[in-house]
PASEBA-1860 file (N, C-alpha, C; in nm, 3 decimals):
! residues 160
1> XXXXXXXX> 0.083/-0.120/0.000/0.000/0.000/0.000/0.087/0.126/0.000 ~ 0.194/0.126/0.088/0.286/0.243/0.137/0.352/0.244/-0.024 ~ 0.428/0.157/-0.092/0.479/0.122/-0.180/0.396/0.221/-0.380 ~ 0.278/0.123/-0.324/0.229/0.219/-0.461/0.180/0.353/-0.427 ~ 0.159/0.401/-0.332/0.138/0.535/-0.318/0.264/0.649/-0.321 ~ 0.385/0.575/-0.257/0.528/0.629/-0.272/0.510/0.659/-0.486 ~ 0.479/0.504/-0.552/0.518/0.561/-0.700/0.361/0.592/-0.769 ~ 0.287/0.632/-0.723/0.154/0.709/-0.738/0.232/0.856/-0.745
9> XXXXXXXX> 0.272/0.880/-0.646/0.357/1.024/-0.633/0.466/1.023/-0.689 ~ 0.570/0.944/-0.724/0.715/0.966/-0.735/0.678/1.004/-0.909 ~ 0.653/0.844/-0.934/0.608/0.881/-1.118/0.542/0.947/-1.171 ~ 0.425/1.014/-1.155/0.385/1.139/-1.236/0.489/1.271/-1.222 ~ 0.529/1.245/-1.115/0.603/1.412/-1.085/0.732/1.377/-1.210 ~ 0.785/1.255/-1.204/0.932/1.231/-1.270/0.886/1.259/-1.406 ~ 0.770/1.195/-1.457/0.720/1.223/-1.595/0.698/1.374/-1.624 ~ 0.594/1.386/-1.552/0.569/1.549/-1.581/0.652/1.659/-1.577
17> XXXXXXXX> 0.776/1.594/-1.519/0.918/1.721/-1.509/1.053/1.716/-1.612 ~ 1.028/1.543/-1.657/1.101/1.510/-1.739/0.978/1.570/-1.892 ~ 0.857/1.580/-1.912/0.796/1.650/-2.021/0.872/1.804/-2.031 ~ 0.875/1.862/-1.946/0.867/2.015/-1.959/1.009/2.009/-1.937 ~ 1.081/1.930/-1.937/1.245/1.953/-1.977/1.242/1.910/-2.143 ~ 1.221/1.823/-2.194/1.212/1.809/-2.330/1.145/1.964/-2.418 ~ 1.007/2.004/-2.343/0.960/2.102/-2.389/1.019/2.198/-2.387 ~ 1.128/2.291/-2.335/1.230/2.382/-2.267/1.102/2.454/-2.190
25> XXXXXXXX> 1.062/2.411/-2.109/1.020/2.503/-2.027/1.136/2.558/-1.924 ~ 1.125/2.711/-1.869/1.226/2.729/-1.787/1.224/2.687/-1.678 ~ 1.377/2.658/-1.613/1.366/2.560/-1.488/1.270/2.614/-1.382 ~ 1.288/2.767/-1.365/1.215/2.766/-1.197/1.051/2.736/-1.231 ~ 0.977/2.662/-1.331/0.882/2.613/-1.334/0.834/2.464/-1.307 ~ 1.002/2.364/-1.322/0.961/2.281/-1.333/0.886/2.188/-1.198 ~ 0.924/2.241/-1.068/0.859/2.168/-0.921/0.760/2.203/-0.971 ~ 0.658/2.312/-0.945/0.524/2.361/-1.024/0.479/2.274/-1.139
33> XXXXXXXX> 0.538/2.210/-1.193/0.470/2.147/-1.362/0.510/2.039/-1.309 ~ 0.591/2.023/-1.173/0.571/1.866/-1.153/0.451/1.826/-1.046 ~ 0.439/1.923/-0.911/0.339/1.910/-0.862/0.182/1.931/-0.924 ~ 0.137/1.998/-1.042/0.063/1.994/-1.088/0.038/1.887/-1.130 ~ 0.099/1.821/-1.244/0.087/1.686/-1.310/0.002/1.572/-1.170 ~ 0.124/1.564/-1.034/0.108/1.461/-0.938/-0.056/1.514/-0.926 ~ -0.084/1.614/-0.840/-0.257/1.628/-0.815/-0.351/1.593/-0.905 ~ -0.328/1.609/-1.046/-0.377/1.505/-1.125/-0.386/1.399/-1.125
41> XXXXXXXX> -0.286/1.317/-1.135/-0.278/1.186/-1.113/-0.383/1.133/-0.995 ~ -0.302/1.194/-0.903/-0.348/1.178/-0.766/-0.529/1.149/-0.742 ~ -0.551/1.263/-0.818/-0.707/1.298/-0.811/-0.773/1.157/-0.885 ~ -0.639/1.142/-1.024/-0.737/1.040/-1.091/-0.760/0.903/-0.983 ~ -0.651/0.907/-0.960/-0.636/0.715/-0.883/-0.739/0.779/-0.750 ~ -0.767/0.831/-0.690/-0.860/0.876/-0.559/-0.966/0.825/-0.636 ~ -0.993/0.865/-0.738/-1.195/0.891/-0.770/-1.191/0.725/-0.849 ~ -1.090/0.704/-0.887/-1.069/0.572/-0.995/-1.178/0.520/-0.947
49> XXXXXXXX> -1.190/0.503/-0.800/-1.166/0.370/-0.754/-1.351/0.386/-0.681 ~ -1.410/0.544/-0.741/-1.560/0.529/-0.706/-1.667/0.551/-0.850 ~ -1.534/0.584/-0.925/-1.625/0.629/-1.081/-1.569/0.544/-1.188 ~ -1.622/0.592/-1.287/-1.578/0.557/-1.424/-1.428/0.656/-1.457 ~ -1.333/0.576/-1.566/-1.233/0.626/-1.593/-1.237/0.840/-1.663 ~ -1.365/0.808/-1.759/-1.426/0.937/-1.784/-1.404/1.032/-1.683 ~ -1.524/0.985/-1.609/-1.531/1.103/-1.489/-1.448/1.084/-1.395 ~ -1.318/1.010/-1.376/-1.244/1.044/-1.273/-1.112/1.133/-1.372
57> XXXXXXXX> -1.129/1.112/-1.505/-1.038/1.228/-1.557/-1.076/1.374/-1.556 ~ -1.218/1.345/-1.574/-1.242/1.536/-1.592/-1.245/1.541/-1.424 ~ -1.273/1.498/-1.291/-1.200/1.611/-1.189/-1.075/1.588/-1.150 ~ -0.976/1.478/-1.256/-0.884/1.520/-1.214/-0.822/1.659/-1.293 ~ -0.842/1.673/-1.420/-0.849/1.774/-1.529/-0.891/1.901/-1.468 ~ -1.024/1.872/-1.338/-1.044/1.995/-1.291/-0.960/2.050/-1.171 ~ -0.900/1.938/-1.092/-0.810/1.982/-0.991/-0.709/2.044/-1.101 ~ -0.606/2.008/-1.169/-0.492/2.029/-1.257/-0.485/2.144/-1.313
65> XXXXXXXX> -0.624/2.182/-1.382/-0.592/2.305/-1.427/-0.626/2.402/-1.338 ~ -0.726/2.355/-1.221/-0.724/2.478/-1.101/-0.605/2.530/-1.083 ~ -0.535/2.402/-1.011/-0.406/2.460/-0.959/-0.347/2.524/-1.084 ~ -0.344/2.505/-1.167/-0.253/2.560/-1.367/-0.306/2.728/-1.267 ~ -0.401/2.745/-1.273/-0.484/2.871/-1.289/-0.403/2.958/-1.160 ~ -0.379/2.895/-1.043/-0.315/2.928/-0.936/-0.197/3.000/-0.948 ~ -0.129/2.890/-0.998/0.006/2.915/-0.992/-0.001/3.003/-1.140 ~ -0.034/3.044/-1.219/-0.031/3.138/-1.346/-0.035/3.281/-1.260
73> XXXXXXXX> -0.100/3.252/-1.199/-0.178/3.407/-1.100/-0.028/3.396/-1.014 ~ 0.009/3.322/-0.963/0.117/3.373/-0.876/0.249/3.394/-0.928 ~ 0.271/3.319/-1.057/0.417/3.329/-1.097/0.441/3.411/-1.181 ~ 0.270/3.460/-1.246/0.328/3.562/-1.380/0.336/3.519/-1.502 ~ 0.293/3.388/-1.532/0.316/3.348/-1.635/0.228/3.308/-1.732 ~ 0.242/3.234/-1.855/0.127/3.173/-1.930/0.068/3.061/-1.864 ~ -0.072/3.046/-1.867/-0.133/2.944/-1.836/-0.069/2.786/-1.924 ~ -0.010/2.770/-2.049/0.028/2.661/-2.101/0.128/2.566/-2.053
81> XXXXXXXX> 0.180/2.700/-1.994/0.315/2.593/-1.912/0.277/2.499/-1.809 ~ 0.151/2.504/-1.723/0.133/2.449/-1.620/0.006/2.357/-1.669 ~ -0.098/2.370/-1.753/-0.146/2.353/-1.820/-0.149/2.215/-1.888 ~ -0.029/2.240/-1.958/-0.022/2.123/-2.052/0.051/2.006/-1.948 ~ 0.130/2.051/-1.867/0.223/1.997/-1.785/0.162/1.866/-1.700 ~ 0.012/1.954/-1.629/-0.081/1.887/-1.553/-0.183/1.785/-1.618 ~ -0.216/1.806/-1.723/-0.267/1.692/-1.810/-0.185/1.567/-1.844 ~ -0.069/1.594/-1.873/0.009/1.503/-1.919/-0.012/1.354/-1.890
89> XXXXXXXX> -0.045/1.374/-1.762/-0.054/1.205/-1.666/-0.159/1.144/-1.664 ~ -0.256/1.252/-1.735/-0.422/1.215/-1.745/-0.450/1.169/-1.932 ~ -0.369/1.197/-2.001/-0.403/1.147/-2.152/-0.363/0.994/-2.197 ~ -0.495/0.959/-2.257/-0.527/0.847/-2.271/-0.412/0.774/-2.368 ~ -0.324/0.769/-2.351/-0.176/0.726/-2.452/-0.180/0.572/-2.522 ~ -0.249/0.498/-2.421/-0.263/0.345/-2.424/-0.328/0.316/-2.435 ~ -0.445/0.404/-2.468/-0.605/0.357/-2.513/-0.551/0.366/-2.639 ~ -0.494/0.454/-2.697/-0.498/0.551/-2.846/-0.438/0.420/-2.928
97> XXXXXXXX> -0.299/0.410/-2.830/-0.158/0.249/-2.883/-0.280/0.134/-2.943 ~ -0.389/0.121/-2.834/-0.442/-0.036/-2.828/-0.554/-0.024/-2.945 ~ -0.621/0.073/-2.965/-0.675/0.127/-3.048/-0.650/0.166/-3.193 ~ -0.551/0.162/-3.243/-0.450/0.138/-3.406/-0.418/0.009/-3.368 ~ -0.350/-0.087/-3.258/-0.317/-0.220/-3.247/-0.419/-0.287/-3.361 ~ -0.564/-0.274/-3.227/-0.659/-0.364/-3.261/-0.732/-0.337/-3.437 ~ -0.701/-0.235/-3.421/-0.720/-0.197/-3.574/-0.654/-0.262/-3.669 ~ -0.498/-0.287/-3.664/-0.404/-0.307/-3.772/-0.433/-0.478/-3.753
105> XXXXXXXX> -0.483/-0.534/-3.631/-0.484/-0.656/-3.617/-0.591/-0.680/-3.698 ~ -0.705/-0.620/-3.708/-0.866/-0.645/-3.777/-0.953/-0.703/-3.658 ~ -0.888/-0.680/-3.555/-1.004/-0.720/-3.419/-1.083/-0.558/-3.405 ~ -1.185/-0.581/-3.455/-1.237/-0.424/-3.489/-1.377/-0.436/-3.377 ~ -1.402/-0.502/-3.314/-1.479/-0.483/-3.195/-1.429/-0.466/-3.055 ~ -1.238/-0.487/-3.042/-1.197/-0.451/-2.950/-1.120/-0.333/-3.003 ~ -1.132/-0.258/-3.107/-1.079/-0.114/-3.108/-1.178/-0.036/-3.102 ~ -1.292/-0.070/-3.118/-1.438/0.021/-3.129/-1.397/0.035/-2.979
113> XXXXXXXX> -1.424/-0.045/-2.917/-1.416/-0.054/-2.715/-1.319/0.055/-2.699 ~ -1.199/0.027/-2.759/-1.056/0.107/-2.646/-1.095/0.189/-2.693 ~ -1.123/0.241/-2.846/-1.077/0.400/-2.899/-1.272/0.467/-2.850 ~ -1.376/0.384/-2.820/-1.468/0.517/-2.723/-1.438/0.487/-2.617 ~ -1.391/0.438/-2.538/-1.313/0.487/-2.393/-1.189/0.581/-2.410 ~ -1.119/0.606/-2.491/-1.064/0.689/-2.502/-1.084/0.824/-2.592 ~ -1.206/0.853/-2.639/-1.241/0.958/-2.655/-1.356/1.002/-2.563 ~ -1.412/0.899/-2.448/-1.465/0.948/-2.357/-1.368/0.999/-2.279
121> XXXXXXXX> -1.245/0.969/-2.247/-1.145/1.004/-2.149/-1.100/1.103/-2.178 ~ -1.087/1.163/-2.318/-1.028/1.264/-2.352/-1.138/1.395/-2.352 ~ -1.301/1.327/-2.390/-1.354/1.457/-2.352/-1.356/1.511/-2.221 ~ -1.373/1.403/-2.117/-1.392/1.469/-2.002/-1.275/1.583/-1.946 ~ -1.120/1.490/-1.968/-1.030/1.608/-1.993/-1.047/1.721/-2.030 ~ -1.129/1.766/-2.176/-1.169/1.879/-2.240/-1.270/1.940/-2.180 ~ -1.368/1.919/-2.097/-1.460/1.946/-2.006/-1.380/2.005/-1.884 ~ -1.338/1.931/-1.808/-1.249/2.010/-1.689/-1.156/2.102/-1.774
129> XXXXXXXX> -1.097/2.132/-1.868/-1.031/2.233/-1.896/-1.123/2.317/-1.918 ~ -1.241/2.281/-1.948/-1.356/2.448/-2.014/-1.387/2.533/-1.850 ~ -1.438/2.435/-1.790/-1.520/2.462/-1.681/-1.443/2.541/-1.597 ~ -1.295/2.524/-1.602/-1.220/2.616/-1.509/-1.142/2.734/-1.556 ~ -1.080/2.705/-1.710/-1.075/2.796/-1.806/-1.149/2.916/-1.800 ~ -1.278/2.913/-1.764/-1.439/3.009/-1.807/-1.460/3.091/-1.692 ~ -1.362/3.051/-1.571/-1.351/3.069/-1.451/-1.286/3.258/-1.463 ~ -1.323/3.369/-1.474/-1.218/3.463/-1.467/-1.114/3.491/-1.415
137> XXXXXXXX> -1.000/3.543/-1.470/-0.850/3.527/-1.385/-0.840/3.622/-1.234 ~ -0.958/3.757/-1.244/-0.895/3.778/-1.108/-0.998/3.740/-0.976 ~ -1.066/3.603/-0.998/-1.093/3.528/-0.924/-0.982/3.410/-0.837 ~ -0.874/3.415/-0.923/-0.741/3.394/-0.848/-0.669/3.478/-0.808 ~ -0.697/3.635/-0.856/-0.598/3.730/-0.767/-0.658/3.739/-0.649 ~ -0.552/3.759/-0.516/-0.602/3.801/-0.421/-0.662/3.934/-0.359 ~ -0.615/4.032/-0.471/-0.692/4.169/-0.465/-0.793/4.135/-0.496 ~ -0.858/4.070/-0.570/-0.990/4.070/-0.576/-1.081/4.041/-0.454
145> XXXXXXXX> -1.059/3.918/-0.401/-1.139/3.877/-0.278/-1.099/3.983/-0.187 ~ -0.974/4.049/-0.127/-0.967/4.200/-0.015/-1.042/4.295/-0.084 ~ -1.054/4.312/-0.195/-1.165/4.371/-0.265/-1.312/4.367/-0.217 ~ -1.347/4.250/-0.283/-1.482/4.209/-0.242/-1.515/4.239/-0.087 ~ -1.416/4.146/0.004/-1.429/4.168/0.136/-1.470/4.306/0.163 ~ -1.420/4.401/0.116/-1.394/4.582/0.150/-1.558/4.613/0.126 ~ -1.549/4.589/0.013/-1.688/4.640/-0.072/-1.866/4.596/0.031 ~ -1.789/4.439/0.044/-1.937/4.438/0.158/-1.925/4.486/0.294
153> XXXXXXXX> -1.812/4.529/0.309/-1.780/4.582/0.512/-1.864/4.710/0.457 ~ -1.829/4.803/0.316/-1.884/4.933/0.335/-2.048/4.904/0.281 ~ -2.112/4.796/0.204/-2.213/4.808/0.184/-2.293/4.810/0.403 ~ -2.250/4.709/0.428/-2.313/4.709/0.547/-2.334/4.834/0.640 ~ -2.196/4.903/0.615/-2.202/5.033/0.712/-2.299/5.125/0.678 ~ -2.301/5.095/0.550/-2.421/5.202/0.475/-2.552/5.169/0.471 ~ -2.555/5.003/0.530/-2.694/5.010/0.533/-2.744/5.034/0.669 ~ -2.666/5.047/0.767/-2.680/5.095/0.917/-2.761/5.190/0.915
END
């Protein structure tokens, strides 16, 4: 138990940091594009294990790009870098492989299977990216919420 949860965590982060070194992302991003990727993961194998593969990708898709959205707001940067980084561990790679396999083999009722599980897997992905995407950015700045906060202390005083 201790064992696969150690490489639940170890391997997405190693993948997702070894992606965005191939990609040149710059280094002081890569802990960030590696902890993103892991909460993905993470999220997926948590829900795996009460849903369907679908819907345990789109909230992991929705944790992933939350945090994408977070850390964009704090570091200054483009949303793609963290973005693409955090999906990485969630795309269906081995549905897609088994899916041309079964194809090139002519077993065409087990590629129908893999390749709509893997375009269900991939929409839901595309779903958690809309839903948080649509989200406005200075709903992650923190001026906004000391904002807000301000705005209802003076509505109240004024309604005294």
């Amino acid at each position: 138990m201790i064992r696969e949860l150690v490489i639940n965590v170890f391997a997405p982060f190693v993948g997702t940091v070894a992606y965005v070194i191939l990609f040149n992302v710059p280094r002081r991003y890569y802990i960030s594009c590696g902890i993103t990727g892991t909460v993905g993961w993470l999220v997926y194998q948590f829900t795996l294990t009460a849903v369907s593969a679908s819907t345990a990708s789109f909230f992991a898709a929705l944790a992933a790009v939350f945090l994408s959205r977070m850390l964009t707001v704090r570091m200054k940067c483009p949303i793609t870098i963290f973005l693409l980084a955090g999906i990485i561990p969630l795309v269906p790679g081995a549905g897609i492989y088994y899916t041309a396999y079964y194809l090139v083999t002519n077993q065409l009722a087990a590629a129908g299977q893999r390749g709509l599980e893997s375009v269900k897997v991939a929409f839901g992905i595309v779903l958690g990216i809309a839903f948080v995407v649509s989200i406005p950015r200075e709903v992650f700045q923190i001026h906004y919420w000391r904002g807000r906060k301000r705005r209802k202390r003076l509505k109240d005083i004024n309604q005294m």
